[in-house]
N, C-alpha and C positions, 0 to 999 in steps of 0.2 A: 431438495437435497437427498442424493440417495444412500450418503454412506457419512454423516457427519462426524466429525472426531471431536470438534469444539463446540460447546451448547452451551448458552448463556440464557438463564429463562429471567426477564424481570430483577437483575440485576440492578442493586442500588447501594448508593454508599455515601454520605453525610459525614463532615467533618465539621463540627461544630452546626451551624450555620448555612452554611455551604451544600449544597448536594453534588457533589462531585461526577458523581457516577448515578444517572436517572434511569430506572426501568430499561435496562440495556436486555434486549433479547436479540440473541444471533446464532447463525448457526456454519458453521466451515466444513467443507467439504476434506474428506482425507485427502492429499496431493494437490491442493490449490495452494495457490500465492495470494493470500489476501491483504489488502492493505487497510491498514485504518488512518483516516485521512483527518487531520483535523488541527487547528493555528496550538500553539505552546500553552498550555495551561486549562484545553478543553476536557482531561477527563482521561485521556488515554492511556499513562502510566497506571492509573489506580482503578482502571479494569483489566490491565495485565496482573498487577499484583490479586486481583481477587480470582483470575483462572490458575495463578500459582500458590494457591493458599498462603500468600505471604499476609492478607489484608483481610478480614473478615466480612463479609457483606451486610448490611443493614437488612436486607430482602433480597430475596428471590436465590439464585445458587448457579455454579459454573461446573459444569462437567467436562472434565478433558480425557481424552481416551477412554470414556466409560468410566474415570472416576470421577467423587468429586470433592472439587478443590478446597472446599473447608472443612469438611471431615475426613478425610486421608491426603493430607496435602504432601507427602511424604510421597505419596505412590503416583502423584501427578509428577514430580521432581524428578523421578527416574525415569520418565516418559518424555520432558520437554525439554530441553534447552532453552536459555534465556542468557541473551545478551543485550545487556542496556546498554544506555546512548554514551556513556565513559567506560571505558574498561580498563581495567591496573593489574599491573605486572611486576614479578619482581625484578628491578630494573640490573639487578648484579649478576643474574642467570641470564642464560640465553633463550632463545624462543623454545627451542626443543624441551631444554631443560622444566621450563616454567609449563610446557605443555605435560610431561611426564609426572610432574607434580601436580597438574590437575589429574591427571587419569588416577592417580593412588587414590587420591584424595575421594575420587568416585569407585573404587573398588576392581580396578583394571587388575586383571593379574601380572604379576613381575614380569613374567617368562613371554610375554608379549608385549609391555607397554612400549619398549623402544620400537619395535616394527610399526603399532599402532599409531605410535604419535609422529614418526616419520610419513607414511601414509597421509598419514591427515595433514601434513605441515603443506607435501606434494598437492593434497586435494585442494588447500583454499592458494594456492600458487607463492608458498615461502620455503619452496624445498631448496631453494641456493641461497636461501637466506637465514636458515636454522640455527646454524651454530653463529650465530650475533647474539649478543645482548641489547635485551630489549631498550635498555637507553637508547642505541643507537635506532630503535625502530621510528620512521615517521608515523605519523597519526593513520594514513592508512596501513601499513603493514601493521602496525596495533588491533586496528579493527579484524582484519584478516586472521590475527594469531585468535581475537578474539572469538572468530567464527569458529576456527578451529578447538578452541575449548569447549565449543557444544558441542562439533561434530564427534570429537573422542566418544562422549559421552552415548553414541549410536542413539540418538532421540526418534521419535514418531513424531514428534513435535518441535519448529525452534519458531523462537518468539523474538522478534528485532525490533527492540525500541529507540527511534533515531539512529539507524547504524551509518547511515553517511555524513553524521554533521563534523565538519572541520576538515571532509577531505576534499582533495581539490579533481574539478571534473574528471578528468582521466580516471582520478583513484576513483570514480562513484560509479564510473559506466561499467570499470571492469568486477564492482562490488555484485552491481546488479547482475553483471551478466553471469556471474558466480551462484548467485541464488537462483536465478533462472535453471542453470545447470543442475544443481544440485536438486534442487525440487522434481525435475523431470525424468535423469539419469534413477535417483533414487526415493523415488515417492515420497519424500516429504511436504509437507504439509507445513507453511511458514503464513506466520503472521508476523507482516510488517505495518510499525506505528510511523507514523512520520505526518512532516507538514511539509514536504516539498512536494506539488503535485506533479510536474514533470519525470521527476522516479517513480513517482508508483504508477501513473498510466505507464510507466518504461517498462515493467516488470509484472504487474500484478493480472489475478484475472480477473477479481475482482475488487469491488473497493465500496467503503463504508463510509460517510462524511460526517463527523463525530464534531457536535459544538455544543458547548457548554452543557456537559455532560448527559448528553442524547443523542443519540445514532439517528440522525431524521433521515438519511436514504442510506439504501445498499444496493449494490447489483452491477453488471457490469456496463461499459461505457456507453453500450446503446441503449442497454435498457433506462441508465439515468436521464439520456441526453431528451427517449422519449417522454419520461414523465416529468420531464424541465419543461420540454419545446416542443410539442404536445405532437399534433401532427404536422407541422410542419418542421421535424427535429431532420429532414434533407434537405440541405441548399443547395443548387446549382447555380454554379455562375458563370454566364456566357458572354462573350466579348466579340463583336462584329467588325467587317470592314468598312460599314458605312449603314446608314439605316435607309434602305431600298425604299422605291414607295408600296406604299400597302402595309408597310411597317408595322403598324397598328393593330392593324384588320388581322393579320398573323398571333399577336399576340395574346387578342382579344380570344380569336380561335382555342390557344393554345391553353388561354386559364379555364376553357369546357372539358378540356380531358381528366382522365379519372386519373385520379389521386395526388393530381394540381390543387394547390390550396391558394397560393397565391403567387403574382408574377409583377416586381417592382422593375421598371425602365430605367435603364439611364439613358446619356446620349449617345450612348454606342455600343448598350449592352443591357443586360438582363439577368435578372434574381428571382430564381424561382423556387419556391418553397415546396414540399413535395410530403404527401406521408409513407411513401418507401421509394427504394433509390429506382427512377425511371429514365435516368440519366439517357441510355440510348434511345429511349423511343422520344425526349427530348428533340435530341439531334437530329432525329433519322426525320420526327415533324417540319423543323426550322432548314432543315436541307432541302426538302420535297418543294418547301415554300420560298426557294431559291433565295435565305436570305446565306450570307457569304460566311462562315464561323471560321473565325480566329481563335478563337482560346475555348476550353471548357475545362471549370475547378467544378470539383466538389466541394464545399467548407463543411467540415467533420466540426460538431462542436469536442474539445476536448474540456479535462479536468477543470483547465482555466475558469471557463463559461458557468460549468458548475458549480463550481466550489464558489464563486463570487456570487454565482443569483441565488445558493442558499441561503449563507450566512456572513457576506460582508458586512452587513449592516450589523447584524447580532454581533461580532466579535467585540468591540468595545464594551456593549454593554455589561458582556460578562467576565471580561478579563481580569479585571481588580479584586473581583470573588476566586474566581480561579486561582490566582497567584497563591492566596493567603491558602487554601488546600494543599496547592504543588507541595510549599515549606513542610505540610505536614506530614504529606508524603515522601520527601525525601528524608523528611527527621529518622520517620516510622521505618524507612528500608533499611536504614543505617544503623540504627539499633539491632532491626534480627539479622542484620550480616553480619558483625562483629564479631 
């Protein structure tokens, strides 16, 4: 990492019993998308509360934009935005209205917060939607107003824990493709929490798999996919028009070239495991040796493959400890936001 903004050294954090958050060390790059990936009750809220000084940590310490989050938690908050997984509004104002009222509340001056919160209503896409009252918002234009309260805030930092839950496809791809945007146009730097793995390989560049409060991998999707599926983490899969004679003899050829690992048969086709993508000198072998190709896939292991051969197994074990934590941490949030 050459320019981190987020630095988590041995973070840990205990609720009775429980260790919620275990020796978390990580580090985010300024203008990445990172995702933290991991099933309901692994740990993830209450290592966001501990880079926003809302939660103290048992060990180790969180620095965000060079501060850090439990001795000036104050001067993290003017740097980050943070939007959790429900957001509330006052449902008798309108969207605009309820945004101007956050910008006061953060110290926007008068004589620009109407341009500013119009702006932003335009940026997260509710500018023909503004003067509604929030009652009338579905759960995603909620979300969206909600982006929009951090964006006011002009952050270095925004923090999304579950921001897609309860909207429906459509609202999720055009969420994502919003953070996407935002992240690139204007160098932010976003850390998204979630359990849906198909959004955050949608979006992210990189991604951390977070279970029962330990971050066991990070990195992006090849680099996981190699240290899952070691070298054979490239499939090719070939599909013929008949299995010619010598069929064999071809194949048997073909598991001696470099960086062939291994080559499973079918009756009419072939799987070859590789440890980097040789895909063409594949083909360009299997043609010379006149056998007939019909088809050629790649199989990409995605999120799926990972996230199951981490910790399928483990999430039961830990989920009944996890829950009884979650409660405390929502007790705990709700108290210092009141």
């Amino acid at each position: 990492m050459k320019n981190p903004i987020i630095e988590l050294e041995g973070l840990t954090k205990c609720y009775g019993s429980v260790k919620a958050v275990d020796n978390l060390s990580l580090k985010i790059d300024r203008g990445e998308i990172f995702g933290l990936l991991g099933p309901n009750g692994a740990g993830k809220t209450t290592a966001i509360l501990m880079m926003l000084g809302l939660t103290e940590p048992d060990a180790g310490n969180a620095r965000v934009c060079g501060v850090n989050a439990t001795s000036n938690p104050i001067a993290v908050k003017r740097k980050v935005g943070y939007m959790p997984d429900s957001v509330g509004f006052y449902d008798g104002m309108t969207g605009i209205e309820n945004l101007m009222y956050i910008g006061r509340l953060n110290g926007i001056a008068e004589h620009e917060i109407v341009s500013r919160a119009r702006a932003t209503m335009e940026t997260v896409g509710l500018g023909g939607e503004m003067n509604k009252k929030t009652s009338a918002y579905s759960r995603g234009m909620k979300q969206r107003l909600g982006l929009a309260d951090v964006l006011i805030r002009d952050p270095e930092v925004i923090i999304l824990d579950e921001p897609t839950l309860g909207i429906d496809p459509i609202g999720i791809k055009e969420f994502l493709m919003l953070i996407h945007r935002l992240s690139s146009q204007q160098g932010l730097t976003v850390l998204l929490s979630s359990h849906q793995l198909h959004q955050v390989q949608q979006v992210c560049d990189r991604v951390g798999i977070f279970v029962g409060g330990k971050l066991l991998v990070e990195g992006n999707m090849e680099t996981l996919s190699r240290n899952l599926f070691g070298e054979g983490s490239y499939v090719v899969q070939i599909t013929f028009r008949d299995a010619s004679p010598g069929f064999g003899e071809h194949v048997e050829a073909l598991r001696n070239l470099e960086s062939i690992r291994n080559v499973t048969i079918g009756e009419s086709s072939m799987e070859v495991s590789c440890s980097e993508d040789v895909t063409p000198d594949i083909v360009r072998f299997l043609v010379q040796k006149g056998l007939n190709i019909t088809g050629v896939h790649k199989k990409e292991f995605g999120l799926d493959e990972v996230y199951h051969r981490y910790f399928e197994n483990n999430q039961t074990k830990h989920i009944s400890n996890e829950r009884s934590a979650g409660l405390f941490q929502r007790s705990f949030f709700k108290r210092n936001n009141a």
